[in-house]
FIMARKE-405055 format. One line per field, with one value per residue (C-alpha): z, x, y negated; residue number from 1; residue in three letters. Coordinates in pm, 1 decimal. Each point is the difference from the previous one (the first is absolute). Example, Ala and Ser with C-alpha at 12.3 -4.5 7.8 and 13.67 -1.06 7.14 Angstrom:
Z = 780.0_-66.0 $
X = 1230.0_137.0 $
Y = 450.0_-344.0 $
resi = 1_2 $
resn = Ala_Ser $
//
This chain:
Z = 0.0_-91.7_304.7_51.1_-84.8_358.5_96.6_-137.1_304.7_71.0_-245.0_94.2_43.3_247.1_160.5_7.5_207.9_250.0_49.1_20.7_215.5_265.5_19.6_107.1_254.4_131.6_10.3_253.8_192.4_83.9_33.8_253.5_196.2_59.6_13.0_358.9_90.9_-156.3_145.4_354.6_-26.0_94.5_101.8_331.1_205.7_20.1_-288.5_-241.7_195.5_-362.1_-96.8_142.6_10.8_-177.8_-160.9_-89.7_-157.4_-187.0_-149.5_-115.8_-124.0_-19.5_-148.1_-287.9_-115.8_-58.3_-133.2_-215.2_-157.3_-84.7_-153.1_-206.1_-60.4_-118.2_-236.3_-181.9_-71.3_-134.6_-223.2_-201.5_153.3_59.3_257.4_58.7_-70.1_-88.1_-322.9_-117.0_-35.8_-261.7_13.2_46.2_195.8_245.7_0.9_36.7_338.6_131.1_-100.4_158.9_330.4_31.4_-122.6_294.8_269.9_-187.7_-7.1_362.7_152.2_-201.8_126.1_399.7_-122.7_-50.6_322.0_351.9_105.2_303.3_91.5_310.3_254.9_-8.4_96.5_342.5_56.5_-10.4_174.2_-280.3_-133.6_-282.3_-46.0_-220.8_-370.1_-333.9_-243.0_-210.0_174.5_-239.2_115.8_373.8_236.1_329.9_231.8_-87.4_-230.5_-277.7_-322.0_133.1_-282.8_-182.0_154.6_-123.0_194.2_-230.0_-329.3_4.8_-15.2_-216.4_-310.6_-97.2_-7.5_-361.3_-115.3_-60.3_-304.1_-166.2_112.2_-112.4_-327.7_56.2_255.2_210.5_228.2_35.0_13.7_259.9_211.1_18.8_39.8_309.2_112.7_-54.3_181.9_299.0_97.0_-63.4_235.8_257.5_1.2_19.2_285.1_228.2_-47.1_86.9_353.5_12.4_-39.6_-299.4_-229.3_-28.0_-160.4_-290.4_-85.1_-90.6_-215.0_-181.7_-73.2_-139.4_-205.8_-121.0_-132.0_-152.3_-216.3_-64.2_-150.0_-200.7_-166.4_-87.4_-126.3_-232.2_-136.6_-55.2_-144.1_-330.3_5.4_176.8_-318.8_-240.9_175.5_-33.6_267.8_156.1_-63.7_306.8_252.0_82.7_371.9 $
X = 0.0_118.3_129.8_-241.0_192.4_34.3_-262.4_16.3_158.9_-302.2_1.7_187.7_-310.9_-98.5_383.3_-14.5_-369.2_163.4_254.5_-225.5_-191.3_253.3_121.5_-356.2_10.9_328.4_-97.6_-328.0_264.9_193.7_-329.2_-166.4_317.3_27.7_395.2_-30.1_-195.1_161.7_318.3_-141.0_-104.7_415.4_132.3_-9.0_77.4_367.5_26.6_4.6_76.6_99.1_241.6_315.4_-70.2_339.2_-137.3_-315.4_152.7_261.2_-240.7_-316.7_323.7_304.5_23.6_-322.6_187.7_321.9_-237.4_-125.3_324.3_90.6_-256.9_-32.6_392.3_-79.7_-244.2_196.0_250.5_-277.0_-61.8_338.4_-16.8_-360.9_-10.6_-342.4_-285.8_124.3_63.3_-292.4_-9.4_170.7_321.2_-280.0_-211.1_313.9_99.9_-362.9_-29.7_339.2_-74.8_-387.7_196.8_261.9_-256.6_-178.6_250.6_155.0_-310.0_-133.4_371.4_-6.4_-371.3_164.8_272.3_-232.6_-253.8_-29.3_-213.6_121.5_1.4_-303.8_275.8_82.0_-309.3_-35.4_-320.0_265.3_268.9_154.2_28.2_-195.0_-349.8_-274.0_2.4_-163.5_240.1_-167.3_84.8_321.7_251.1_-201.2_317.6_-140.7_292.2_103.3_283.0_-186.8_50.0_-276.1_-175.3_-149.4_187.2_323.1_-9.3_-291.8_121.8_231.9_-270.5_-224.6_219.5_0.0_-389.8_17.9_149.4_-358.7_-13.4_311.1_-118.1_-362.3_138.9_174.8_-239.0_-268.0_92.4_355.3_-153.2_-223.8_263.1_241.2_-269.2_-155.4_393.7_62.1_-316.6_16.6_387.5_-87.7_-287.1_242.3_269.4_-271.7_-210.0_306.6_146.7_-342.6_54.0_318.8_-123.8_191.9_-239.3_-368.5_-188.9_-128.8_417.4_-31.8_-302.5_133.5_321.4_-179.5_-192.7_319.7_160.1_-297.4_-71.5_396.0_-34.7_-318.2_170.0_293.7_-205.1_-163.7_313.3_174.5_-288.0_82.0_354.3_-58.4_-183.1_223.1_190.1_-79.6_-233.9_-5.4_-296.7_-238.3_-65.2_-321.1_16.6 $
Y = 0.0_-338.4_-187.5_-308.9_-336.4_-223.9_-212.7_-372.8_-289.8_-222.6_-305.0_-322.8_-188.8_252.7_1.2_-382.2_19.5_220.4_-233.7_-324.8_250.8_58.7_-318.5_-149.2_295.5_-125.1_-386.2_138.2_192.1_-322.8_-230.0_258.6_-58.9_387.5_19.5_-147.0_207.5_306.1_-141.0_18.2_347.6_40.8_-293.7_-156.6_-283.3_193.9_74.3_303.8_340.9_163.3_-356.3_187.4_361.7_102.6_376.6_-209.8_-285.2_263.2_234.1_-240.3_-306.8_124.9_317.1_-88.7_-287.5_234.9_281.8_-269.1_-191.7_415.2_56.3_-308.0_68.4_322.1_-110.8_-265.0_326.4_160.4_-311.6_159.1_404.6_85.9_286.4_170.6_-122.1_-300.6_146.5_-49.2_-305.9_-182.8_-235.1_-300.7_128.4_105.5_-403.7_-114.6_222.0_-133.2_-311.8_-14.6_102.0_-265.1_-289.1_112.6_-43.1_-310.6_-146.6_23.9_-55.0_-317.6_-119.1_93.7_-250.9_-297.7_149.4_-215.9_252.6_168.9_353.7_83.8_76.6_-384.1_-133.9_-184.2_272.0_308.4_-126.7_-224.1_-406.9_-7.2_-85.1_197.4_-163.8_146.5_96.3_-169.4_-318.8_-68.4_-262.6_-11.3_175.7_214.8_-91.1_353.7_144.8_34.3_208.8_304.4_-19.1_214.0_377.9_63.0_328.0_152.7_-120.7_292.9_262.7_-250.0_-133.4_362.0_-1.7_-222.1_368.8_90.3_-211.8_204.4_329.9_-51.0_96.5_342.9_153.0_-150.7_281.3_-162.7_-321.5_72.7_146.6_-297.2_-235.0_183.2_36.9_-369.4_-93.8_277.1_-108.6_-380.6_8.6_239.2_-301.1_-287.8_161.6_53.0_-366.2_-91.3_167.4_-132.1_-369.2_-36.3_-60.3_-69.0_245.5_-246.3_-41.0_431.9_-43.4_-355.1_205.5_274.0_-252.1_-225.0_387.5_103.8_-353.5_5.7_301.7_-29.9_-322.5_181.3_305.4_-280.5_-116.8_340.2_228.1_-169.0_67.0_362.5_122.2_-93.0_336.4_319.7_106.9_335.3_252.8_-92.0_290.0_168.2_23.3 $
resi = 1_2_3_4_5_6_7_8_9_10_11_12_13_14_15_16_17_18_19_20_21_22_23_24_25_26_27_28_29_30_31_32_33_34_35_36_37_38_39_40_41_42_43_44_45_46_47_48_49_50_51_52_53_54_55_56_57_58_59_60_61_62_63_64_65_66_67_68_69_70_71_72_73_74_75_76_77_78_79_80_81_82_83_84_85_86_87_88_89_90_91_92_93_94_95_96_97_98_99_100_101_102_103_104_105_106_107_108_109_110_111_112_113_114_115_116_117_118_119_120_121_122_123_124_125_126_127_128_129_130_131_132_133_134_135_136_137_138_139_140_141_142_143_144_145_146_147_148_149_150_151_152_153_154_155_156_157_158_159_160_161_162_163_164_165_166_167_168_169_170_171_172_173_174_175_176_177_178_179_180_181_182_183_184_185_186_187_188_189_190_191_192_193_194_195_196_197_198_199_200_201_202_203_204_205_206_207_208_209_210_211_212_213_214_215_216_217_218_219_220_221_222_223_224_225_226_227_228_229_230_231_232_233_234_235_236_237 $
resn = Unk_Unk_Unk_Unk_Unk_Unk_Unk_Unk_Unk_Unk_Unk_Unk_Unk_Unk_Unk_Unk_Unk_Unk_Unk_Unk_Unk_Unk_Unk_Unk_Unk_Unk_Unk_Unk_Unk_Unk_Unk_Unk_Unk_Unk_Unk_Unk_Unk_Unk_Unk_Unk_Unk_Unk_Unk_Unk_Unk_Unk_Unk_Unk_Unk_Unk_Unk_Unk_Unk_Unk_Unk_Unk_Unk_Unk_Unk_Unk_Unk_Unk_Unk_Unk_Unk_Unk_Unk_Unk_Unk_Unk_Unk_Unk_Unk_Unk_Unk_Unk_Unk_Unk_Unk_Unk_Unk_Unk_Unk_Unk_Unk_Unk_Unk_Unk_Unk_Unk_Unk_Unk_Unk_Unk_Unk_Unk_Unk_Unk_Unk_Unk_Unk_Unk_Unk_Unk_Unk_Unk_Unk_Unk_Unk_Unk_Unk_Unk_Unk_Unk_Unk_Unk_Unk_Unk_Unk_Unk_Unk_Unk_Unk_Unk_Unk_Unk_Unk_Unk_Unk_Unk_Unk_Unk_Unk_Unk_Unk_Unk_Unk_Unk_Unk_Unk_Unk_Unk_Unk_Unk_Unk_Unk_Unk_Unk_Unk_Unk_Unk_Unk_Unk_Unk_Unk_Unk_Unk_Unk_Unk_Unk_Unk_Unk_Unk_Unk_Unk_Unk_Unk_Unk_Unk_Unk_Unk_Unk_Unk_Unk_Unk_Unk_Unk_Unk_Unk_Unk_Unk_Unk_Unk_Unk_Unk_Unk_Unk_Unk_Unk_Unk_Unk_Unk_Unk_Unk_Unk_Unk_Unk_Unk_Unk_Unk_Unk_Unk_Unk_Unk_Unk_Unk_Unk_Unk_Unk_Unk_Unk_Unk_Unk_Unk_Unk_Unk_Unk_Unk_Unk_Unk_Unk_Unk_Unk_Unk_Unk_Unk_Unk_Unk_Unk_Unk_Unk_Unk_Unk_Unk_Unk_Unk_Unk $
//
C-alpha cells in the first residue's frame, strides 16, 4: 500500500492568527496583574527558599544551558555532517533549524539587554529594593537591577521549539516530537525559576512567544530558498 503523503502545516494566515492570538493572551496576563500573584505563591517576605538551593539551581540552570549550547553545537556540525535523523533533512533545511535556534536566544538576550525590569527576588515585598513595574513600562527603572526580562533560563528549551516549522516537512511524527520536547523542557526551566523568584511566570510564556514569532519569520523568508533544494521523500509516520 502506498504510504500516505504527510499532512499539509496549517496555512500562514492561520500561523499568523495563532500568533496575534497568543499575544492578546499574554497582554491579559500582564493587565490581570497575575505574575504577583503567581510570584507570591513562593516568595516571601525573606525571600525565595529555592534562590540558593545549590542541586536546585544546578540541575533546572546550569546544566540545561550546557545541555543546550551542545546541542545547538552539535547541530551546526550537522549543518556540514548530518548524523541521524538529521539526515533527512536537506543542507537548508539543516541551516534553517540552527539558525531558528540561535535567532531565538540572540533575540531575547538582546531584549534582557535593553530590560529595567527586575527579577521578583528584588522586590521590597520578598526581601529586595525594587518595586513592582510592568515590563511593559519601557524606560520607567524599578530601583532594581534590571535586565529580567523576558526568561533567559527557558529560551534554551524554547528556541528549539521554531524546529517544528523545518520538521513539518519530513515527518509530522518528528515534528511533533521536538515540538512537545521543546515545549515540555521550556516549561520545566520556566516553572522552577518561577520558584526560585527569578522570573515571573509571564517572562516563560513571552520567551516562548518571542522564539516561536522568530522562527515563523524566518520560516517565511527561507521556504523560498529551501525549495529551490532537493527535498527529501516525506515520511508516513
Amino acid at each position: 500500500m502506498q504510504a500516505a503523503p504527510a499532512t499539509p502545516a496549517p496555512s500562514r494566515a492561520a500561523q499568523l492568527a495563532f500568533i496575534v492570538a497568543a499575544l492578546a493572551l499574554l497582554c491579559l496576563l500582564d493587565a490581570a496583574g497575575l505574575d504577583l500573584l503567581m510570584a507570591r505563591w513562593s516568595g516571601t517576605p525573606h525571600g525565595f527558599a529555592l534562590r540558593d538551593q545549590r542541586l536546585f539551581s544546578l540541575l533546572s540552570h546550569q546544566i540545561p544551558r550546557i545541555a543546550s549550547g551542545a546541542l545547538l553545537a552539535a547541530l551546526a556540525i550537522a549543518t556540514c555532517w548530518p548524523f541521524g535523523v538529521l539526515r533527512q533533512l536537506t543542507p537548508a533545511a539543516r541551516l534553517q533549524l540552527v539558525a531558528t535556534v540561535l535567532a531565538g536566544i540572540l533575540l531575547i538576550s538582546g531584549i534582557k539587554h535593553f530590560s529595567l525590569t527586575s527579577c521578583p527576588w528584588s522586590l521590597q515585598e520578598f526581601g529586595g529594593a525594587a518595586h513592582y513595574v510592568s515590563h511593559w513600562q519601557w524606560g520607567v527603572a524599578d530601583g532594581g537591577r534590571g535586565h529580567c526580562f523576558p526568561a533567559g533560563h527557558a529560551s534554551a528549551a524554547f528556541a528549539y521549539a521554531g524546529g517544528w516549522f523545518v520538521w513539518r516537512a519530513v515527518s509530522r511524527r518528528l515534528a511533533a516530537l521536538w515540538l512537545a520536547a521543546a515545549l515540555i523542557a521550556g516549561a520545566v526551566l520556566g516553572i522552577s525559576q518561577q520558584v526560585r523568584g527569578a522570573h515571573y511566570m509571564s517572562h516563560t510564556l513571552w520567551t516562548l512567544w518571542f522564539c516561536w514569532t522568530a522562527s515563523w519569520v524566518i520560516d517565511l523568508l527561507a521556504t523560498p530558498w529551501r525549495r529551490l533544494t532537493q527535498k527529501p521523500q516525506p515520511n508516513a509516520d
